[in-house]
N, C-alpha and C positions, 0 to 999 in steps of 0.2 A: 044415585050417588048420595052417601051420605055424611055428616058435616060429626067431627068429635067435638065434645064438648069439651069447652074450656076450662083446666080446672083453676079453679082461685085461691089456691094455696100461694102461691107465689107474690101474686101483689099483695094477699094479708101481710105473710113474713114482710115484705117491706116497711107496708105500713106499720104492723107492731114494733116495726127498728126506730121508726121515730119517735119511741116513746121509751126506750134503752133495753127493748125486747129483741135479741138475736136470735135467730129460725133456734140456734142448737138449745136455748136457754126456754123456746116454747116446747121443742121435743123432749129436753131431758124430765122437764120440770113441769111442764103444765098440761097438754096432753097424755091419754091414759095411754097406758102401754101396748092395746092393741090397736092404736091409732097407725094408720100408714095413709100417707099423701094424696095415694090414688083414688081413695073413697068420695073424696073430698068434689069429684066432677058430679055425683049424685048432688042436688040439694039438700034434699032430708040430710045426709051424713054431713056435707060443710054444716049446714046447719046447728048441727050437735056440737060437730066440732068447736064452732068461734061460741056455744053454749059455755063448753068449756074455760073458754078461754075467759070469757065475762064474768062470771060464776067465780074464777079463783084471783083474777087479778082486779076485778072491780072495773073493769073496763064496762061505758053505754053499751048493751046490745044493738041497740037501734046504729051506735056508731059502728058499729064491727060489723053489721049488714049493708051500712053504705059504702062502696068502694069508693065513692067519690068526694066524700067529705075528710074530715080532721077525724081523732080517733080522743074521745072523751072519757075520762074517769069519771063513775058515781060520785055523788059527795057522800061522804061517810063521817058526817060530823065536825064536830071543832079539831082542829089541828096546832099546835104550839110550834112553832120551828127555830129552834136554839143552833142556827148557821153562821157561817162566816159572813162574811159579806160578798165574795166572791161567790157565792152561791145563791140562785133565786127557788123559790118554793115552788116552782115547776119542777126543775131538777130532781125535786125529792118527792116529787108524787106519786112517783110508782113503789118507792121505798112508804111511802104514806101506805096505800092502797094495800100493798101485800103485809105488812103488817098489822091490819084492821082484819082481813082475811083470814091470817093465821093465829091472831090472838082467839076471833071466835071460834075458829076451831077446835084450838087448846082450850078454852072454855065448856067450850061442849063435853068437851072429853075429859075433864077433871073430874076426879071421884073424890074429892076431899071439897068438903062447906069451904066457903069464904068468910075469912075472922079476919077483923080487921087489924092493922098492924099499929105495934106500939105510935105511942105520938111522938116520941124522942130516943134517939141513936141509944141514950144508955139505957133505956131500959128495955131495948132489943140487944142490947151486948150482953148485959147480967144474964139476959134468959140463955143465952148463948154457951155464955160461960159457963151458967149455973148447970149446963148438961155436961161439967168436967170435960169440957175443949179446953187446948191450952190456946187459942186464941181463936178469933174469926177466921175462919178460911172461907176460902173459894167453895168448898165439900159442905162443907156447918152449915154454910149461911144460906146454900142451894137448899138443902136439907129443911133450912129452918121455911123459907120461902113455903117449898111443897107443902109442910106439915101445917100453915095458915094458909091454906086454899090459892097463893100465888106462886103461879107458873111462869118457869123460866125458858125461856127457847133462844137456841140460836141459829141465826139462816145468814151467816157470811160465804154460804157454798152459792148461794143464788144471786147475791147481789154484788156487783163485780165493778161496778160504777157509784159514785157519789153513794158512798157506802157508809155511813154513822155509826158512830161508835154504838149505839146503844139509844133504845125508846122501849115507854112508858106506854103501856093504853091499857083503856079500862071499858069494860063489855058487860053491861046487863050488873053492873055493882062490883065486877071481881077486877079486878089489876092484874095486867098480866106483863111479862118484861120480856121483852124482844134484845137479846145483844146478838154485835154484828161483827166486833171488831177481829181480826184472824189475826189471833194470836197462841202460841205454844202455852207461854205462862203464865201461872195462873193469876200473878198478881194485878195483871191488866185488867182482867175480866172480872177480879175481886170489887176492883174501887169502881169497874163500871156499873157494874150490879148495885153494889150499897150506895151509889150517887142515885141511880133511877130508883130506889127503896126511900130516899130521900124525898124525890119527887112524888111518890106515891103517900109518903108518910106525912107530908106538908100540905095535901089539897091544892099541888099543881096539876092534877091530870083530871080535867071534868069529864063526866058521866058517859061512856061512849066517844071517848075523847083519847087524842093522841099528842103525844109527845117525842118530838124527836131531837135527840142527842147527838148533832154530828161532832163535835171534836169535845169531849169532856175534858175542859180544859180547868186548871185550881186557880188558873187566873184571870178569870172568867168574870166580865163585870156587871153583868146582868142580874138582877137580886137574887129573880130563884136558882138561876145556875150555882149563885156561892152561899140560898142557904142550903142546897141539895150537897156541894162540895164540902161545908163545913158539916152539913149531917154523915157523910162517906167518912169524913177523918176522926167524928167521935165515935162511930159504930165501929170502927176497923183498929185505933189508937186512942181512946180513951178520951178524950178531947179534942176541942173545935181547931183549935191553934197547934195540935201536936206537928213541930218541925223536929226533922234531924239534921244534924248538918256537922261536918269534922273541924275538931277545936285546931288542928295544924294543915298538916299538909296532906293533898288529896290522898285517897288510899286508894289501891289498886283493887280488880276485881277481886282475889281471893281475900285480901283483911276485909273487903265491905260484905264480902258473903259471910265471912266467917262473924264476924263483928254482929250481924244482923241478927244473924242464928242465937248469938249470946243473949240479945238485948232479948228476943220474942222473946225467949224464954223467959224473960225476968221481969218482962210489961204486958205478958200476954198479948203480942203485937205479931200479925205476921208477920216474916223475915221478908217476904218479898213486898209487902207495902214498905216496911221500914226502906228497903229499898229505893223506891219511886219515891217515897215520900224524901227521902234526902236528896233525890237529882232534881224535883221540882225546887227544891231551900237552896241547891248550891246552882241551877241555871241548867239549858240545855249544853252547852257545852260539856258537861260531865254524864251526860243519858249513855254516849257508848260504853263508857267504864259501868253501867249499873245496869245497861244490860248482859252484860258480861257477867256481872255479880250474880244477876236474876240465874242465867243460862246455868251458874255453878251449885243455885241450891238445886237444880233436879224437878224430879215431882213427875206427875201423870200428864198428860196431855190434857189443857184446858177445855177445850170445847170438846174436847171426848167424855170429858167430866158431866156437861150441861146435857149431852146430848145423851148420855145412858140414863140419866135419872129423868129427864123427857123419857124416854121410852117406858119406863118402869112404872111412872104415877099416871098415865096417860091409860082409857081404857076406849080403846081405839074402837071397839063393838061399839060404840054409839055415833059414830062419825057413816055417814052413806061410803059406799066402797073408794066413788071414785077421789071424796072428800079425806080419806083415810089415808088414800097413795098418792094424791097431793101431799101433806102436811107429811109421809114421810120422807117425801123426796127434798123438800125444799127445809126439813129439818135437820136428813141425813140420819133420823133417828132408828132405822131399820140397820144400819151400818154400825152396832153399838158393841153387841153382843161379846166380844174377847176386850173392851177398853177396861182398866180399873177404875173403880171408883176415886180413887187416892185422898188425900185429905188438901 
């Protein structure tokens, strides 16, 4: 008679759930693609397998071989955590972890030197400008990022829980920008970017160090949060205190799109910051009229913007195979190919 072995796929997927890892989110995203369950009764193959698993999410190996213990994250350095208070810095460890993972990756794979960024919003706007943009966008500012050796990534396809808007880390001297927020347009993704630009520009993100952005918020009472927030509103608007706000009575979405549109033109502002930047001056109460507004300038699909020019300056030969088809999965950056660039 003889006895099958047991396979241990089953109690892992458990355990990796206690740590906001769901079986489909270790199949789709972190196991290679000729992984299947069954191999998994061999040793040597589990083996490799929870290899895997350690190796991209920063998980102890020693904890992923014990079935009978807690399941531990590597320390990966200084961590900053700009949360609510409703939130503990457990919650956001695995958002810590996969984004030290993914920045080194992007790092690895950058093909452009690391120059360090202007010290002040305006003299990253002039350079902006001075490439005859009519204002900062979402497109420029990604652009201007790649062309100084900082890489932008977004992975809100992966992270589905206590999800942050947007983090800062820096690997081996380079700064790389993690955003997360799932958003269409692009002005969201504008002011997330130029706030972590802020933080990288200011000597908030130490050496091998991470910084996490869950709610960027303008009314933010924490120092570096509002001077990272006043460095987003000189980079984006010209200055620290640029408010909009309507001299009468509220306008509906088409006058504040159309209104917007006049003004960018005429302060080199984008129309969608102008936007946000007036529903933050007149209060939440008025956010659905300006999303409304947002929705009527149009544009390209935001994170399809971040995630073609990830594809394009990324020179994926240098990343190991299985290193390569992680970061495109959990980038979505192999899914690029028909997006526009747009501005």
């Amino acid at each position: 008679m003889t006895v099958s072995a047991t396979n241990p796929m089953a109690d892992l997927y458990r355990r990796l759930k206690s740590v906001g890892l769901t079986k489909r989110k270790v199949r789709d995203f972190i196991l290679p693609d000729w992984w299947d369950d069954q191999i998994a009764v061999n040793p040597a193959a589990f083996a490799e397998g929870i290899s895997y698993i350690s190796r991209h999410l920063g998980l102890d190996l020693a904890s992923l071989r014990d079935p009978s213990g807690a399941l531990r994250f590597r320390d990966t350095g200084v961590c900053k955590f700009k949360k609510s208070k409703g939130t503990s810095e457990d919650q956001l460890q695995l958002t810590r972890s996969l984004a030290t993972r993914v920045a080194g990756l992007v790092n690895a794979a950058t093909m452009e030197p690391c120059c360090p960024l202007p010290k002040t919003a305006a003299q990253m706007r002039s350079e902006i400008l001075g490439q005859g943009q009519p204002w900062v966008s979402l497109s420029n500012l990604l652009d201007y990022c790649w062309s100084l050796g900082v890489p932008v990534v977004h992975l809100s396809s992966f992270l589905t829980t206590r999800q942050p808007d947007g983090m800062a880390v820096k690997v081996r001297g380079r700064p790389v920008v993690v955003l997360c927020k799932k958003v269409k347009a692009s002005a969201w993704l504008l002011f997330i970017l130029a706030h972590e630009l802020g933080h990288i520009a200011l000597g908030h993100i130490p050496d091998n160090g991470v910084l996490i952005d869950e709610n960027v918020d303008t009314n933010e009472n924490d120092d570096e949060e509002a001077a990272a927030n006043a460095f987003a509103i000189e980079l984006l608007a010209g200055a620290k205190e640029a408010k909009f706000r309507a001299g009468g009575r509220w306008p509906n979405a088409e006058m504040l799109s159309q209104r917007a549109r006049e003004l960018g033109r005429e302060l080199q502002i984008d129309p969608g910051h102008i936007i946000l930047n007036y529903a933050h001056t007149m209060g939440k109460e008025f956010f659905p009229v300006a999303n409304a507004a947002i929705g009527k300038l149009g544009g390209p699909d935001a994170i399809g913007i971040v995630r073609r020019k990830l594809a394009q300056h990324l020179d994926w030969s240098r990343l190991p195979e299985d290193s390569s088809e992680f970061l495109m999965r959990v980038s979505q950056a192999e899914n690029t190919s028909d997006l526009p660039l747009g501005q």
